[in-house]
PyMOL Python script that loads the backbone (N, CA, C, O; Angstrom):
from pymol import cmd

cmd.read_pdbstr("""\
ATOM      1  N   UNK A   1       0.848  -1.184   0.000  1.00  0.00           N
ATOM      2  CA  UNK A   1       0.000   0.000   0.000  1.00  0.00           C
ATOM      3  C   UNK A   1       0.885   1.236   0.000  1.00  0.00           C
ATOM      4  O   UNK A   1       1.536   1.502   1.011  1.00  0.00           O
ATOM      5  N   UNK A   2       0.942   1.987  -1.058  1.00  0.00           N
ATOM      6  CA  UNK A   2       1.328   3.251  -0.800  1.00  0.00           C
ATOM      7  C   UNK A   2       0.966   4.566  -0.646  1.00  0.00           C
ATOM      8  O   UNK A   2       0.033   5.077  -1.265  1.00  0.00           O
ATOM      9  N   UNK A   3       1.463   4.978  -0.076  1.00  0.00           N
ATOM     10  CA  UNK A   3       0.705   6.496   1.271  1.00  0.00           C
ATOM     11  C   UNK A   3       0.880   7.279   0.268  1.00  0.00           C
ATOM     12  O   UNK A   3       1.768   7.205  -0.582  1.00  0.00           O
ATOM     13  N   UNK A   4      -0.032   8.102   0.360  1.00  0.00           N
ATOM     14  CA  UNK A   4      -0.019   9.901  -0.893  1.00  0.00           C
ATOM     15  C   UNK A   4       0.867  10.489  -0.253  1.00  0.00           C
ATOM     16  O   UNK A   4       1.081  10.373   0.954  1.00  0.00           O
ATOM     17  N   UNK A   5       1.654  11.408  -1.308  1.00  0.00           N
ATOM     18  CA  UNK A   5       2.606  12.252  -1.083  1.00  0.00           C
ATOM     19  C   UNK A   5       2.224  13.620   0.125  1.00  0.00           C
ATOM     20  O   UNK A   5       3.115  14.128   0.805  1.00  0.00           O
ATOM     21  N   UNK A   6       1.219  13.918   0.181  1.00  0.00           N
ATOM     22  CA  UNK A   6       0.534  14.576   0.613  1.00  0.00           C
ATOM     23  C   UNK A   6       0.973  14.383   2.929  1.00  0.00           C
ATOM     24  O   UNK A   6       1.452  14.970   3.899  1.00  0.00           O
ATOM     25  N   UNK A   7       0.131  12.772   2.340  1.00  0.00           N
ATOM     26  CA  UNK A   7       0.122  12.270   4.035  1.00  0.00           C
ATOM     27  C   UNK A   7       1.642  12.198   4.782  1.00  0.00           C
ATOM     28  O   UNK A   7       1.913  12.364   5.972  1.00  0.00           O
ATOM     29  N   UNK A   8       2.508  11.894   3.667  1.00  0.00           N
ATOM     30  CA  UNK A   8       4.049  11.477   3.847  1.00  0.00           C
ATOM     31  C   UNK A   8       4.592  12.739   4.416  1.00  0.00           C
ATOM     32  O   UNK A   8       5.141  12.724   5.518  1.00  0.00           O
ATOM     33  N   UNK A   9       4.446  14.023   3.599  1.00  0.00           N
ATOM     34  CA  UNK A   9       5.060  15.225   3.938  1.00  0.00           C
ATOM     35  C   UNK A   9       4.212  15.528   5.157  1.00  0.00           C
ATOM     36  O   UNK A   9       4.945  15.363   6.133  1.00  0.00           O
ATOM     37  N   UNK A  10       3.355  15.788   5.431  1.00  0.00           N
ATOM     38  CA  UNK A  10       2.741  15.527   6.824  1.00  0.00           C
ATOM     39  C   UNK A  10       3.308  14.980   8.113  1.00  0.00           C
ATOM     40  O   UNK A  10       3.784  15.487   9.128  1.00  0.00           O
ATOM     41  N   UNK A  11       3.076  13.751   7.686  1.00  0.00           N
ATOM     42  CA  UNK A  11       4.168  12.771   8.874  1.00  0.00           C
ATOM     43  C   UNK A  11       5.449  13.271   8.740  1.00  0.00           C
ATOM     44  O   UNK A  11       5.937  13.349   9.867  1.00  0.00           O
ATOM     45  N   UNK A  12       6.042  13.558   8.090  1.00  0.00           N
ATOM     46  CA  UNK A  12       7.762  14.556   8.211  1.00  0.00           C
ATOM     47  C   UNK A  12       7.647  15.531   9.000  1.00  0.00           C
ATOM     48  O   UNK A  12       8.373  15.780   9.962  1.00  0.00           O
ATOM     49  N   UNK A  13       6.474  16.289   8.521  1.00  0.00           N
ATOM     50  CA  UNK A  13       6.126  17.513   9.398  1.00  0.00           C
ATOM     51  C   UNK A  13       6.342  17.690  10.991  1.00  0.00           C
ATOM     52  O   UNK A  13       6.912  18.478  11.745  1.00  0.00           O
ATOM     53  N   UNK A  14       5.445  16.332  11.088  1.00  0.00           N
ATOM     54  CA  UNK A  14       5.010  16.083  12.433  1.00  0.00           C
ATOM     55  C   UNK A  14       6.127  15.738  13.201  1.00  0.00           C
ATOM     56  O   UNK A  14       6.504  16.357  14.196  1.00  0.00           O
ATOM     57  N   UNK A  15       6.796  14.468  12.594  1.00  0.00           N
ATOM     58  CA  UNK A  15       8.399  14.333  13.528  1.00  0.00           C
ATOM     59  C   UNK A  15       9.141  15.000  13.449  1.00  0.00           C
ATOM     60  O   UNK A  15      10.045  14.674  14.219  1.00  0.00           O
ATOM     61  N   UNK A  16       9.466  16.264  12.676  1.00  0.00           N
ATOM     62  CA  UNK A  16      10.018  16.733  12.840  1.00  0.00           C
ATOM     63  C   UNK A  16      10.075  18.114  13.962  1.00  0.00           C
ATOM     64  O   UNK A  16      11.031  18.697  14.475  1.00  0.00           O
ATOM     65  N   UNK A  17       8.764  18.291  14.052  1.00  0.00           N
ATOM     66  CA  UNK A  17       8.290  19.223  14.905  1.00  0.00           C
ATOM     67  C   UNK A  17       8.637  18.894  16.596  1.00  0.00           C
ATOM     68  O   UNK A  17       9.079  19.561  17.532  1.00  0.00           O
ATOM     69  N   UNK A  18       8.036  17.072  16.347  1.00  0.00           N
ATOM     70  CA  UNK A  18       8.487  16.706  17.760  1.00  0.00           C
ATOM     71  C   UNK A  18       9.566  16.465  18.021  1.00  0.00           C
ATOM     72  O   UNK A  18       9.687  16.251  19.227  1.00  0.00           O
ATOM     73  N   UNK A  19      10.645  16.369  17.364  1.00  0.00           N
ATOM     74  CA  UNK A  19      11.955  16.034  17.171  1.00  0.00           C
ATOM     75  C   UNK A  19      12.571  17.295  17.810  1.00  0.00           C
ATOM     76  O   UNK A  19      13.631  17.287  18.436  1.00  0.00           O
ATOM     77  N   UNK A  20      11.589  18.676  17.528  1.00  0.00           N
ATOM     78  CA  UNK A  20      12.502  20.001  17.588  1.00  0.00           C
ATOM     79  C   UNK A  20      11.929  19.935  19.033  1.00  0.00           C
ATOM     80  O   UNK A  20      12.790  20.479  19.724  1.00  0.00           O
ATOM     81  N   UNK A  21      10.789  19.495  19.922  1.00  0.00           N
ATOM     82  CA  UNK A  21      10.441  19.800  21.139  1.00  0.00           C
ATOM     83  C   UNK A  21      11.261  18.930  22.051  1.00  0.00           C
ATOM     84  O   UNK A  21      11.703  19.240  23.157  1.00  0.00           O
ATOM     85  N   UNK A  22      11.402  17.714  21.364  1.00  0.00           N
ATOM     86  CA  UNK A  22      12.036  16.701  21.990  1.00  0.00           C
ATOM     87  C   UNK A  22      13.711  17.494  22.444  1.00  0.00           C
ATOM     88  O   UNK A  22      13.972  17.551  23.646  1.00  0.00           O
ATOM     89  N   UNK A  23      14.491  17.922  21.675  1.00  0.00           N
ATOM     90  CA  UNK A  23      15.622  18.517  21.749  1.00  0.00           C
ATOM     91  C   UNK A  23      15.620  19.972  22.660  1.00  0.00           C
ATOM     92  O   UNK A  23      16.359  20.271  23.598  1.00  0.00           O
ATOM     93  N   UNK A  24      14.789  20.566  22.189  1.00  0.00           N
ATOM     94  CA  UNK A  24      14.477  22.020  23.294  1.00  0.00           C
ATOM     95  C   UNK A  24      14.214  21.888  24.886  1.00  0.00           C
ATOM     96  O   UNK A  24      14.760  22.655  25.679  1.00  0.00           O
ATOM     97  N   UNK A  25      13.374  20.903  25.272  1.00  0.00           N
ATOM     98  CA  UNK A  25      13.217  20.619  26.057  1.00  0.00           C
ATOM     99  C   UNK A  25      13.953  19.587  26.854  1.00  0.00           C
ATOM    100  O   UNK A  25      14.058  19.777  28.065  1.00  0.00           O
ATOM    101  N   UNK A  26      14.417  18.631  26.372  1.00  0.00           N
ATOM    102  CA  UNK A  26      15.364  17.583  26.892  1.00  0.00           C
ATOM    103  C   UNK A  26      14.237  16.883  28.032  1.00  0.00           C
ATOM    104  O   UNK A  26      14.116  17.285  29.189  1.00  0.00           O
ATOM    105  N   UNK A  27      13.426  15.708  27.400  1.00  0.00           N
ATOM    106  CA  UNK A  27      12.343  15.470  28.602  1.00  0.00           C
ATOM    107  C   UNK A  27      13.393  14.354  29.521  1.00  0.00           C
ATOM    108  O   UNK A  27      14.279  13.705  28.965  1.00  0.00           O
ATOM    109  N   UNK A  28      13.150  14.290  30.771  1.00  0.00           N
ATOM    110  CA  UNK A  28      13.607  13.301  31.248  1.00  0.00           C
ATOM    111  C   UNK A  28      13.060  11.751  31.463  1.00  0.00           C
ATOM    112  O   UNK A  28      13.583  10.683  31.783  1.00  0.00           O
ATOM    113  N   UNK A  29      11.626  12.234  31.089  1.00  0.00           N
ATOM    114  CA  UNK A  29      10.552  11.368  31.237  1.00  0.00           C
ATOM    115  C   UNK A  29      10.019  11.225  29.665  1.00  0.00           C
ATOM    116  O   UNK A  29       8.975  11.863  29.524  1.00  0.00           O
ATOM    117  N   UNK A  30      10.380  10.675  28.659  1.00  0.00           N
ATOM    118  CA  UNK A  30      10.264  10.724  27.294  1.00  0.00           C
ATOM    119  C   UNK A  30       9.105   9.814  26.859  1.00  0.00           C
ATOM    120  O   UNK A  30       8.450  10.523  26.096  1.00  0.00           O
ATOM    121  N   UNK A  31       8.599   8.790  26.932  1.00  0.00           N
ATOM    122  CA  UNK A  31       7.480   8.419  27.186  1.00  0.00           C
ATOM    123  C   UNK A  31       5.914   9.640  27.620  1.00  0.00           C
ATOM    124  O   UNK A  31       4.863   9.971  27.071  1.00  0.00           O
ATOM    125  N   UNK A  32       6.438   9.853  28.548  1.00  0.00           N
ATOM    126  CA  UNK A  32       5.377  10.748  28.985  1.00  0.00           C
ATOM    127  C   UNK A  32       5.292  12.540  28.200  1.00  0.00           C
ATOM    128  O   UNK A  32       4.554  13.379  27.684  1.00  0.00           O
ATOM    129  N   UNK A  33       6.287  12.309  28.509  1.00  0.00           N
ATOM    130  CA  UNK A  33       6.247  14.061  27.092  1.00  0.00           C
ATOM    131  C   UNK A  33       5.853  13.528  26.275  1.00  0.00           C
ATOM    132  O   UNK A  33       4.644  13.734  26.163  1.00  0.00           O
ATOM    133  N   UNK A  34       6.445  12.550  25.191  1.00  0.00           N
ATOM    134  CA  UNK A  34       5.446  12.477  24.028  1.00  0.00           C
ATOM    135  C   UNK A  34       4.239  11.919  24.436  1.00  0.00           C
ATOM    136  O   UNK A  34       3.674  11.950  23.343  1.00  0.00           O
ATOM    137  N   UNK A  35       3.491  11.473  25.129  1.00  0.00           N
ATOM    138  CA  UNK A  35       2.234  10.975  25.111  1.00  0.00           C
ATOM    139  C   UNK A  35       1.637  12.988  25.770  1.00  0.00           C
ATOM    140  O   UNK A  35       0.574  13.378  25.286  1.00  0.00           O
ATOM    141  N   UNK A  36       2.227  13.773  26.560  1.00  0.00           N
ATOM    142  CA  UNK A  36       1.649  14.847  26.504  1.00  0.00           C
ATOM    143  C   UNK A  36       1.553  15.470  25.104  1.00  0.00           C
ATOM    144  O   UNK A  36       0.538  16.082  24.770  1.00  0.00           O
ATOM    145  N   UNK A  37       2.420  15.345  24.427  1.00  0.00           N
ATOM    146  CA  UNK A  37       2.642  16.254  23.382  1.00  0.00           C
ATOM    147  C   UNK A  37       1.780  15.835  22.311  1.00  0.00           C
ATOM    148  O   UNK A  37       1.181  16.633  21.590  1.00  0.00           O
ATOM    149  N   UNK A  38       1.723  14.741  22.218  1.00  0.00           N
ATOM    150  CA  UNK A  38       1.055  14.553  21.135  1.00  0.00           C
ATOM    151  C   UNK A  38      -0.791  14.465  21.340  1.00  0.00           C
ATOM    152  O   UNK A  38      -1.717  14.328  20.541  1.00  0.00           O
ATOM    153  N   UNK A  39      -0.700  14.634  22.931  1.00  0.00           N
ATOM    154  CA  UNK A  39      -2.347  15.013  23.198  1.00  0.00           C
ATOM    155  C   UNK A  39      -2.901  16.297  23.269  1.00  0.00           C
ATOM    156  O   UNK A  39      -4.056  16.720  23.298  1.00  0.00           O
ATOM    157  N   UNK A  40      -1.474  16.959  23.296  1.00  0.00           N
ATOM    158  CA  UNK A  40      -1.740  18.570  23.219  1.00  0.00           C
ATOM    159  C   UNK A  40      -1.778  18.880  21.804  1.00  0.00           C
ATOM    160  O   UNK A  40      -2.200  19.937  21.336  1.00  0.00           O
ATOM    161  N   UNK A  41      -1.428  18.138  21.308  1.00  0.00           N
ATOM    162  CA  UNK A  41      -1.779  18.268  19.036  1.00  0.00           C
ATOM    163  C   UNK A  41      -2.864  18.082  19.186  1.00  0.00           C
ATOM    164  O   UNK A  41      -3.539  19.002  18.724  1.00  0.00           O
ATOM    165  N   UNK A  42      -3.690  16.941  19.835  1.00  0.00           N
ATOM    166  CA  UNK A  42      -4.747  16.449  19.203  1.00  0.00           C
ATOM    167  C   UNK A  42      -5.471  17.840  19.857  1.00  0.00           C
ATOM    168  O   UNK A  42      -5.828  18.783  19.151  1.00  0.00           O
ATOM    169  N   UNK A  43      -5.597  17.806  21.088  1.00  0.00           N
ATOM    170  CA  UNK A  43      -6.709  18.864  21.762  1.00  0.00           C
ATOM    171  C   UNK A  43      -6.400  20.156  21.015  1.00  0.00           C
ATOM    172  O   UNK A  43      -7.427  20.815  20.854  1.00  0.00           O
ATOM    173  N   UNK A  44      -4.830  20.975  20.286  1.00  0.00           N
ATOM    174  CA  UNK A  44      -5.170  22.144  19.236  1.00  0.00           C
ATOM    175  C   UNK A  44      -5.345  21.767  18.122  1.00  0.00           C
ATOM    176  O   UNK A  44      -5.692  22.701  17.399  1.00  0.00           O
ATOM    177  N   UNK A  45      -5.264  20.704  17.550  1.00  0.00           N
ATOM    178  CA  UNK A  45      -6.060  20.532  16.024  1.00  0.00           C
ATOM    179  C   UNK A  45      -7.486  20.361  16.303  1.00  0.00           C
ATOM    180  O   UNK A  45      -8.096  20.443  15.237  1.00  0.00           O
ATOM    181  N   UNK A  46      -8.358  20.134  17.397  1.00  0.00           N
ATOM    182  CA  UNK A  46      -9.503  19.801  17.417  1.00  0.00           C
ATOM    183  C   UNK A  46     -10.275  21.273  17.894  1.00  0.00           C
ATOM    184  O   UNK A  46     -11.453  21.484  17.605  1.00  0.00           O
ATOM    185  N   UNK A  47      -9.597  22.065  18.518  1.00  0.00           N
ATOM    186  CA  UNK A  47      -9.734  23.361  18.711  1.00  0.00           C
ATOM    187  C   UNK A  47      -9.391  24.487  17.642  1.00  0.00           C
ATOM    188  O   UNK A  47      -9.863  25.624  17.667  1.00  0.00           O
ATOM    189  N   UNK A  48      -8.478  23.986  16.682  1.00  0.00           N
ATOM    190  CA  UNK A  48      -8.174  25.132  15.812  1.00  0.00           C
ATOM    191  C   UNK A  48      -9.382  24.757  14.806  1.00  0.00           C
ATOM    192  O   UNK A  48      -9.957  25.560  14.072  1.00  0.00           O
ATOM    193  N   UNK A  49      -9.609  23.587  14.903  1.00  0.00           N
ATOM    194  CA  UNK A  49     -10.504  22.845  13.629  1.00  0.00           C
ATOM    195  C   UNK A  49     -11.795  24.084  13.417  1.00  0.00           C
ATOM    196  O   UNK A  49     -11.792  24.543  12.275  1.00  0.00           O
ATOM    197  N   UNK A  50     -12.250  24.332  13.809  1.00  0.00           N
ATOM    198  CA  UNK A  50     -13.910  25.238  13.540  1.00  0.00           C
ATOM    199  C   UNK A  50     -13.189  26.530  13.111  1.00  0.00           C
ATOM    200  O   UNK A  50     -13.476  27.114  12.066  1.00  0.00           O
ATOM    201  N   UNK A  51     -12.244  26.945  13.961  1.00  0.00           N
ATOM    202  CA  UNK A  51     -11.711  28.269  13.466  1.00  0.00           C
ATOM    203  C   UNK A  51     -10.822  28.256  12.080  1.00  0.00           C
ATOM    204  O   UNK A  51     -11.037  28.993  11.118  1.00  0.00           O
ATOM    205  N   UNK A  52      -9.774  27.265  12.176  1.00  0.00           N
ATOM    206  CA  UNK A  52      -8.910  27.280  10.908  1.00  0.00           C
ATOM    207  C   UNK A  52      -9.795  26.547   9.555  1.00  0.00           C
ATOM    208  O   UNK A  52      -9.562  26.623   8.349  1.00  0.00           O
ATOM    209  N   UNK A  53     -10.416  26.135   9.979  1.00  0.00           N
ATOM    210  CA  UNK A  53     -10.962  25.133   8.902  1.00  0.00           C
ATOM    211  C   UNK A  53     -12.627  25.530   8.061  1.00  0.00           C
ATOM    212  O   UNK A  53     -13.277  25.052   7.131  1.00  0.00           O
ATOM    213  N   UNK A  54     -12.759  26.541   8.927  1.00  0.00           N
ATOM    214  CA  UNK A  54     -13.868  27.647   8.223  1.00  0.00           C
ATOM    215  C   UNK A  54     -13.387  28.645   7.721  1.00  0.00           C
ATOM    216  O   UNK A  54     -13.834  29.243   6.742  1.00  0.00           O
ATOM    217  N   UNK A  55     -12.463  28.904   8.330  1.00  0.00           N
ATOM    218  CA  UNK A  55     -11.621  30.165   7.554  1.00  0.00           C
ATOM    219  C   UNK A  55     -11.135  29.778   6.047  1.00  0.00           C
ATOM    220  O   UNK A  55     -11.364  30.267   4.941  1.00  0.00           O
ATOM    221  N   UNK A  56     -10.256  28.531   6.572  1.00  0.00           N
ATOM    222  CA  UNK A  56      -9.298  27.292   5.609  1.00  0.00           C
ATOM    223  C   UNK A  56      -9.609  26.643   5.016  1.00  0.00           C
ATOM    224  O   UNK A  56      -8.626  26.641   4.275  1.00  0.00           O
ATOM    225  N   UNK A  57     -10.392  25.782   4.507  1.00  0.00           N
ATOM    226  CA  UNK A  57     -11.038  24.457   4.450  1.00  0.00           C
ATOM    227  C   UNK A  57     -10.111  23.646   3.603  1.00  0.00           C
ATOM    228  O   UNK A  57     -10.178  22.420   3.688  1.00  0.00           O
ATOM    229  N   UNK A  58      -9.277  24.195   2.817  1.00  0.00           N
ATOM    230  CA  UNK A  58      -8.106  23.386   2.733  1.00  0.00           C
ATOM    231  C   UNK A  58      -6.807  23.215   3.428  1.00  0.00           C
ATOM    232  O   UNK A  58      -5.882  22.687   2.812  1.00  0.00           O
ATOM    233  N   UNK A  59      -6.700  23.484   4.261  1.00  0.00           N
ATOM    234  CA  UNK A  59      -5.728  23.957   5.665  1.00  0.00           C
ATOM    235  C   UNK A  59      -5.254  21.957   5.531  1.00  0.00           C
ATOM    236  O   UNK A  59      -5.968  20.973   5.342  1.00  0.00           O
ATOM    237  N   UNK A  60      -3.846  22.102   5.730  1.00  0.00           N
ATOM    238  CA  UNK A  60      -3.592  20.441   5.561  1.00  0.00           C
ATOM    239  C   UNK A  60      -2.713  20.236   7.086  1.00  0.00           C
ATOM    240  O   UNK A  60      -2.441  21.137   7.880  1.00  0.00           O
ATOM    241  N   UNK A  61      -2.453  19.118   7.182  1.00  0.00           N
ATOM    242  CA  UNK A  61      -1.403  18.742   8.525  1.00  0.00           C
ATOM    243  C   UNK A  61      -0.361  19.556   8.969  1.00  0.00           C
ATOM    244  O   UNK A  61       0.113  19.945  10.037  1.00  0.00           O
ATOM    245  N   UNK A  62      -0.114  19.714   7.385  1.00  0.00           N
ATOM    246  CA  UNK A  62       1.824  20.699   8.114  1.00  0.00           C
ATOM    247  C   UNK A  62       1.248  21.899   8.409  1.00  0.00           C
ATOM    248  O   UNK A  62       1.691  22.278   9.493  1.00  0.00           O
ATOM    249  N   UNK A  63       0.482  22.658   7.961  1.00  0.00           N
ATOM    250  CA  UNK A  63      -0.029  23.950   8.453  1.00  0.00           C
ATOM    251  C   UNK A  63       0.262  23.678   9.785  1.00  0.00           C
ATOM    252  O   UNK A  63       1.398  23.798  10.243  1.00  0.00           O
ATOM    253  N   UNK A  64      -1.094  23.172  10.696  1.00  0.00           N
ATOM    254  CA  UNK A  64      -1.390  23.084  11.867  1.00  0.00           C
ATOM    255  C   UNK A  64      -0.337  22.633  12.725  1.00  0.00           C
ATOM    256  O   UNK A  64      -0.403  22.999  13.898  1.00  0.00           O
ATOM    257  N   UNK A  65       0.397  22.080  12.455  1.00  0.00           N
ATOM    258  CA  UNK A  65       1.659  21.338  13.175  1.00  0.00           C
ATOM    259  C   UNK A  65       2.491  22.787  13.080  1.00  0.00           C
ATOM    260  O   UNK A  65       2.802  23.169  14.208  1.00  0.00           O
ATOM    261  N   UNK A  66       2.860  23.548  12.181  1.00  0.00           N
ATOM    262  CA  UNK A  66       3.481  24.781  12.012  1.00  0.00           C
ATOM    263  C   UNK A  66       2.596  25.773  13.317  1.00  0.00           C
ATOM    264  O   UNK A  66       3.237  25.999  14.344  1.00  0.00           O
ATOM    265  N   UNK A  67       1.921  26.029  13.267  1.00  0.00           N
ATOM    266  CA  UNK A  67       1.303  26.740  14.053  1.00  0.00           C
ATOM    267  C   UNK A  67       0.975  26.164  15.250  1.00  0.00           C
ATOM    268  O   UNK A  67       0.628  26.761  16.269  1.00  0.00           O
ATOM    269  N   UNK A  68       1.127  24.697  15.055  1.00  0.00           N
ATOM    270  CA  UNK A  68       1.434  24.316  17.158  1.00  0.00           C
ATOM    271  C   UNK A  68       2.204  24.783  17.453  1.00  0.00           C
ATOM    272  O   UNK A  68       2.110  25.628  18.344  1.00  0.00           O
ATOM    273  N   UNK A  69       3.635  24.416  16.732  1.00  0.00           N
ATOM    274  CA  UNK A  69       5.087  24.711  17.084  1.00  0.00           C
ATOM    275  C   UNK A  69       5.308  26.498  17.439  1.00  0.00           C
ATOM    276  O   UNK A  69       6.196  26.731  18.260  1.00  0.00           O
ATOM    277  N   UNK A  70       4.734  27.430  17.003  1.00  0.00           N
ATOM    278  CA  UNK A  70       4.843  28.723  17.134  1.00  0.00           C
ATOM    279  C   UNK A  70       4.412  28.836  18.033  1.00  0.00           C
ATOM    280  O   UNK A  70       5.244  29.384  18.755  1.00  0.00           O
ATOM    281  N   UNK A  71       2.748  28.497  19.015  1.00  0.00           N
ATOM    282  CA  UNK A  71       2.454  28.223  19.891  1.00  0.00           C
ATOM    283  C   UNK A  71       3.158  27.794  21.130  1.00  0.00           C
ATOM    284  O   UNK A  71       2.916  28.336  22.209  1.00  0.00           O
ATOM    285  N   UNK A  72       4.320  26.501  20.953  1.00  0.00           N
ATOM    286  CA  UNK A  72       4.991  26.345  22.103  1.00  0.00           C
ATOM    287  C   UNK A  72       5.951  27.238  22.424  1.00  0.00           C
ATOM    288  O   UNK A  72       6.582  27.116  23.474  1.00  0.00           O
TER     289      UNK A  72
END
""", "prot")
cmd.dss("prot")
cmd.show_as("cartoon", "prot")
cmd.util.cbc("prot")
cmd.orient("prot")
């Protein structure tokens, strides 16, 4: 099965974003930061969703992942 180019650059997006929190922060507890971090994506993509996505409606992954990261 192969993934759209689309979803791929996405998922780059995404590790790479956590890759940059992972390093800034230095968790000691790494397990648990990423299970925060990546619940704090879900709860602002599900919150930006009505606002960015009425505004946006083509608004894709790396956007929002861009604009978590400015956020932290």
């Amino acid at each position: 099965m192969e993934l759209p180019d689309k979803l791929l650059s996405s998922l780059g997006t995404l590790l790479e974003a956590v890759s940059r929190a992972v390093l800034k922060k230095k968790p000691e507890d790494m397990a648990g930061f990423l299970a925060s971090y990546f619940q704090e994506f879900v709860d602002f993509q599900k919150a930006s969703f009505v606002l960015l996505f009425s505004a946006n409606p083509n608004l894709v992954l790396t956007e929002v992942v861009e604009k978590l990261d400015l956020k932290q």
